[in-house]
Every structure is written in structure tokens, then in C-alpha cells.
Backbone as ProteinMPNN parsed JSONL, in Angstrom:
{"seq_chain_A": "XXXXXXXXXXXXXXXXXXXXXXXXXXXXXXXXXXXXXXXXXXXXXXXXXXXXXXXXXXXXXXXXXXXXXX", "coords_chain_A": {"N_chain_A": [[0.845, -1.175, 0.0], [0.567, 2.188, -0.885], [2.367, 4.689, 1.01], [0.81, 8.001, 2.473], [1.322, 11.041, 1.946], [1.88, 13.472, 4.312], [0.722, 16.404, 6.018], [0.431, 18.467, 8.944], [-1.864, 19.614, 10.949], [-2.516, 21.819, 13.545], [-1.596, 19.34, 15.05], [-2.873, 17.311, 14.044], [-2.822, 15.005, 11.948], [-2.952, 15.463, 8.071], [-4.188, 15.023, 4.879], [-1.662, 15.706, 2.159], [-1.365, 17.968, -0.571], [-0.067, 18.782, -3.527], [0.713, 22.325, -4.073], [-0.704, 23.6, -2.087], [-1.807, 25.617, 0.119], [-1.027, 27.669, 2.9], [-3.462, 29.523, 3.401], [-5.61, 27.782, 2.078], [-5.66, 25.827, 4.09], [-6.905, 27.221, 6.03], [-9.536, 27.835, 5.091], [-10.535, 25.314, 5.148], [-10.717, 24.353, 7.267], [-13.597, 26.182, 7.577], [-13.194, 28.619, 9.33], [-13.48, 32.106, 10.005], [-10.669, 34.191, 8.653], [-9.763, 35.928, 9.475], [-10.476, 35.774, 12.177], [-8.638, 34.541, 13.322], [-4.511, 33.207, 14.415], [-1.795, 31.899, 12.337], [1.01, 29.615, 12.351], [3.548, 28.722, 10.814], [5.561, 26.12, 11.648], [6.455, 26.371, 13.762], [7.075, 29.191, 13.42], [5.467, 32.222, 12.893], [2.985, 33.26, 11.009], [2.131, 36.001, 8.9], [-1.275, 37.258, 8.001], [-1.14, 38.651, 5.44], [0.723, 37.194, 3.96], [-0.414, 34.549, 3.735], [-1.853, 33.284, 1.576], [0.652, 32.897, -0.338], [2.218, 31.081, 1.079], [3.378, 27.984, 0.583], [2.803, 24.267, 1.387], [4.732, 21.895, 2.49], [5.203, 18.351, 2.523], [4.887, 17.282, 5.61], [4.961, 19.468, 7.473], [4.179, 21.223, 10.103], [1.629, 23.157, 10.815], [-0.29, 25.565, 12.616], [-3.041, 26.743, 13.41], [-4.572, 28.961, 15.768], [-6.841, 31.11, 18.13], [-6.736, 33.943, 17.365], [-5.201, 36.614, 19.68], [-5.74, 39.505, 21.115], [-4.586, 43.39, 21.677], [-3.478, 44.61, 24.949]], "CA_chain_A": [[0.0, 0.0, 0.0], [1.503, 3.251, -0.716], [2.382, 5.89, 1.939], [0.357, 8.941, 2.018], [1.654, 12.016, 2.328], [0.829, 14.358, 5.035], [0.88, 17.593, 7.004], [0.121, 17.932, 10.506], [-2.563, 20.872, 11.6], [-2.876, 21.785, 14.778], [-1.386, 17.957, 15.733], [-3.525, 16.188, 13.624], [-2.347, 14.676, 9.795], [-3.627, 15.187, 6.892], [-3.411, 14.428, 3.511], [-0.652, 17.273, 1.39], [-1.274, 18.102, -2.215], [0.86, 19.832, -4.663], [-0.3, 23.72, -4.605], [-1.55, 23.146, -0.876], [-1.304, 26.585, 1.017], [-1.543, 27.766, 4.384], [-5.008, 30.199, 3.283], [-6.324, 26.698, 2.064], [-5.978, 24.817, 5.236], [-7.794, 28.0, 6.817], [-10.66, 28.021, 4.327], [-11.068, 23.897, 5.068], [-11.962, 24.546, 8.965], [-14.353, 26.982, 8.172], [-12.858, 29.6, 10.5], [-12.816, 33.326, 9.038], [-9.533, 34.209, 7.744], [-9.487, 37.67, 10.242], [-10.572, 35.612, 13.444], [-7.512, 32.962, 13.48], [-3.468, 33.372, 13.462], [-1.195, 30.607, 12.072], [2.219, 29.242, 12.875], [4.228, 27.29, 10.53], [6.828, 24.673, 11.864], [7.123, 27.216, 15.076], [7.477, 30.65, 12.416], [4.33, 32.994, 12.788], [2.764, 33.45, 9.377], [1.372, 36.779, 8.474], [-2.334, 36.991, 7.221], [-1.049, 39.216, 4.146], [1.818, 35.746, 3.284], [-0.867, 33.077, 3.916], [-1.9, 32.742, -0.059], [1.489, 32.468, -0.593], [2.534, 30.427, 1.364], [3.149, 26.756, 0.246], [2.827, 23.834, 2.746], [5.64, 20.727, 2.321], [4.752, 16.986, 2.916], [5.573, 17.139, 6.495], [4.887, 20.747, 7.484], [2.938, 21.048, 10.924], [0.675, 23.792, 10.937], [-1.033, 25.522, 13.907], [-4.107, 28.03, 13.817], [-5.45, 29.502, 16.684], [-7.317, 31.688, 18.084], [-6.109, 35.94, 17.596], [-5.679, 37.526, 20.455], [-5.644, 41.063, 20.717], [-4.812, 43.707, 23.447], [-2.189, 44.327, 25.402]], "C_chain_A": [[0.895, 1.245, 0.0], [1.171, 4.303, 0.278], [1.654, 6.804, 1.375], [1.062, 10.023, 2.609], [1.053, 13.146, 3.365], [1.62, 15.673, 5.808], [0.366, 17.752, 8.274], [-0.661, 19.923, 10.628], [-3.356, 20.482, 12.801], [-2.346, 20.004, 15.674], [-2.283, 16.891, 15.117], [-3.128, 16.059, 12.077], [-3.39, 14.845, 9.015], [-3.062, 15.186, 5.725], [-2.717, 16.286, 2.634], [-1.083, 16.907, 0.11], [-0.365, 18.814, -2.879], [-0.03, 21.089, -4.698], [-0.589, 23.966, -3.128], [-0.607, 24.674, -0.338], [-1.943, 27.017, 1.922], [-3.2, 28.591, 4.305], [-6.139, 28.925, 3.112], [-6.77, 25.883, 2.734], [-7.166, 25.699, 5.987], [-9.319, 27.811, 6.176], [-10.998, 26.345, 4.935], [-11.717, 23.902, 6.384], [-12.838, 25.694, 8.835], [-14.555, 27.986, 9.294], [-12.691, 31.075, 9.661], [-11.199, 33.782, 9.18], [-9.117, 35.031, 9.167], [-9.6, 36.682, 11.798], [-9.114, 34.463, 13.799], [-5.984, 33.521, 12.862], [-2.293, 32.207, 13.516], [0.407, 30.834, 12.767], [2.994, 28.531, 11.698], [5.373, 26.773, 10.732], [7.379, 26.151, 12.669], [6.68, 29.027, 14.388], [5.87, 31.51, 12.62], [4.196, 33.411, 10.945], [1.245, 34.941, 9.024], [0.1, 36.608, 7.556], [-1.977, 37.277, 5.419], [-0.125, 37.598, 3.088], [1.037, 34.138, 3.242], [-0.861, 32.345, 2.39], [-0.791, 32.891, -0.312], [2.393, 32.003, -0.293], [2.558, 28.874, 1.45], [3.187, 25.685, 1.519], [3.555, 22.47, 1.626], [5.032, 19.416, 2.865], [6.03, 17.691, 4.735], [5.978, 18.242, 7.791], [3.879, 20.433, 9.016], [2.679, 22.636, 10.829], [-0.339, 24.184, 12.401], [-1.652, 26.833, 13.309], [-4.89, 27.652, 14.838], [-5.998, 30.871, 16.691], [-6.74, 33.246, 17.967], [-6.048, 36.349, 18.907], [-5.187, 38.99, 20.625], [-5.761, 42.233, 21.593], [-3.779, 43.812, 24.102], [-2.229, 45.066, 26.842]], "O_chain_A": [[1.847, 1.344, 0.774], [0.041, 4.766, 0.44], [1.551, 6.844, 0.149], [1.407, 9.926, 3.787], [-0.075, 13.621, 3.233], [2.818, 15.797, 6.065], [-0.31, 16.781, 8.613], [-0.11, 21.009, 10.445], [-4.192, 19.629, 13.101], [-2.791, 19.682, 16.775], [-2.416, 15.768, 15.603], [-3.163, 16.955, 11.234], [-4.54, 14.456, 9.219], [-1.867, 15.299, 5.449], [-3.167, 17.432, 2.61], [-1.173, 15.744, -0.284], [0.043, 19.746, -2.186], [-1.17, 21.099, -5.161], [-0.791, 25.18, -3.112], [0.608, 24.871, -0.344], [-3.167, 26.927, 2.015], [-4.057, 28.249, 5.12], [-7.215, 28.898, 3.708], [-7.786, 25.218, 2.53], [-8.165, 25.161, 6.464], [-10.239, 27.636, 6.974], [-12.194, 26.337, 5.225], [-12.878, 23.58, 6.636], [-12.978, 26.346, 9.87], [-15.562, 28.203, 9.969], [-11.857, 31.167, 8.76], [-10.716, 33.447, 10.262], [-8.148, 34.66, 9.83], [-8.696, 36.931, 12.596], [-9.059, 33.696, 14.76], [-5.8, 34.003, 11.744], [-1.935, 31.69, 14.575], [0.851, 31.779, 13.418], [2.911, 27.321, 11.907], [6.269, 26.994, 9.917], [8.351, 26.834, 12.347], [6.022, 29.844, 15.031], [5.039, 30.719, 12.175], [5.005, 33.708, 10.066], [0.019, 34.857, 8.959], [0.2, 35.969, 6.508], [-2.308, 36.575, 4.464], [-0.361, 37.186, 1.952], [1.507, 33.046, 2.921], [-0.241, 31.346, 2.027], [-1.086, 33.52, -1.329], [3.448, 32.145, -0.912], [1.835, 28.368, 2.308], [3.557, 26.121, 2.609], [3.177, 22.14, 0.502], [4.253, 19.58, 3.804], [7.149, 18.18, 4.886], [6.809, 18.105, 8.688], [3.003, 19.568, 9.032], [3.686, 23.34, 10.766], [-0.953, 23.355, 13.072], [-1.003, 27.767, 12.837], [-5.597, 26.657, 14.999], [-5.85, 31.687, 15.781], [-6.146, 33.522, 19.01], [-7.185, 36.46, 19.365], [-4.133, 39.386, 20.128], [-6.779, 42.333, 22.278], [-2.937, 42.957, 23.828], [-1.24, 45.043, 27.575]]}, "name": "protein", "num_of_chains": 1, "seq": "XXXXXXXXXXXXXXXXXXXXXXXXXXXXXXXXXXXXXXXXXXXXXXXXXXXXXXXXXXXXXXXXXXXXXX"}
């Protein structure tokens, strides 16, 4: 059986595609874009760099919640 490739959001795998970017994973949980801010592999990932940002077989991924305030 062949391996599948995957990415890890938030700690959980999923399957990677060719093209696969961090705005895409956001759009798949149904979370608005503005309420949620990502991480990748530790790195904070600006809202403006999400659509262009590609995701690697192997990439973990974290969105949470914004917070805001200081």
C-alpha cells in the first residue's frame, strides 16, 4: 500500500497536495480568515503571506485563536 503524504494541523495529519497553502488549510476549517493566526513549523505566518505560502509533505501547521490587546 503506498504511503500517504501528510501535514500535521494543529497535531492532527492530513493528507498534502501539490499547490496546498496555508489560506487553504484556513478556508477547510471553516474559520474566518481575520478571526484565526497561524504558525508554521514554530514561524508565525502573516495573514497578508498566507496565499502564498506553500505547505511541504511534512509541514505542521497551527491556527489559533487571535488575540488582541495588550
Amino acid at each position: 500500500m503506498p504511503e500517504t503524504t501528510t501535514i500535521q494541523v494543529n497535531g492532527e495529519h492530513r493528507p498534502w497536495q501539490p499547490g496546498l497553502q496555508v489560506a487553504h488549510v484556513i478556508e477547510s476549517l471553516d474559520k474566518p480568515a481575520n478571526s484565526v493566526a497561524t504558525a508554521l513549523n514554530g514561524h508565525f505566518v502573516p495573514r497578508s503571506l498566507r496565499e502564498h505560502t506553500p505547505l511541504k509533505p511534512g509541514d505542521a501547521l497551527t491556527v489559533f485563536q487571535a488575540i488582541v490587546g495588550g
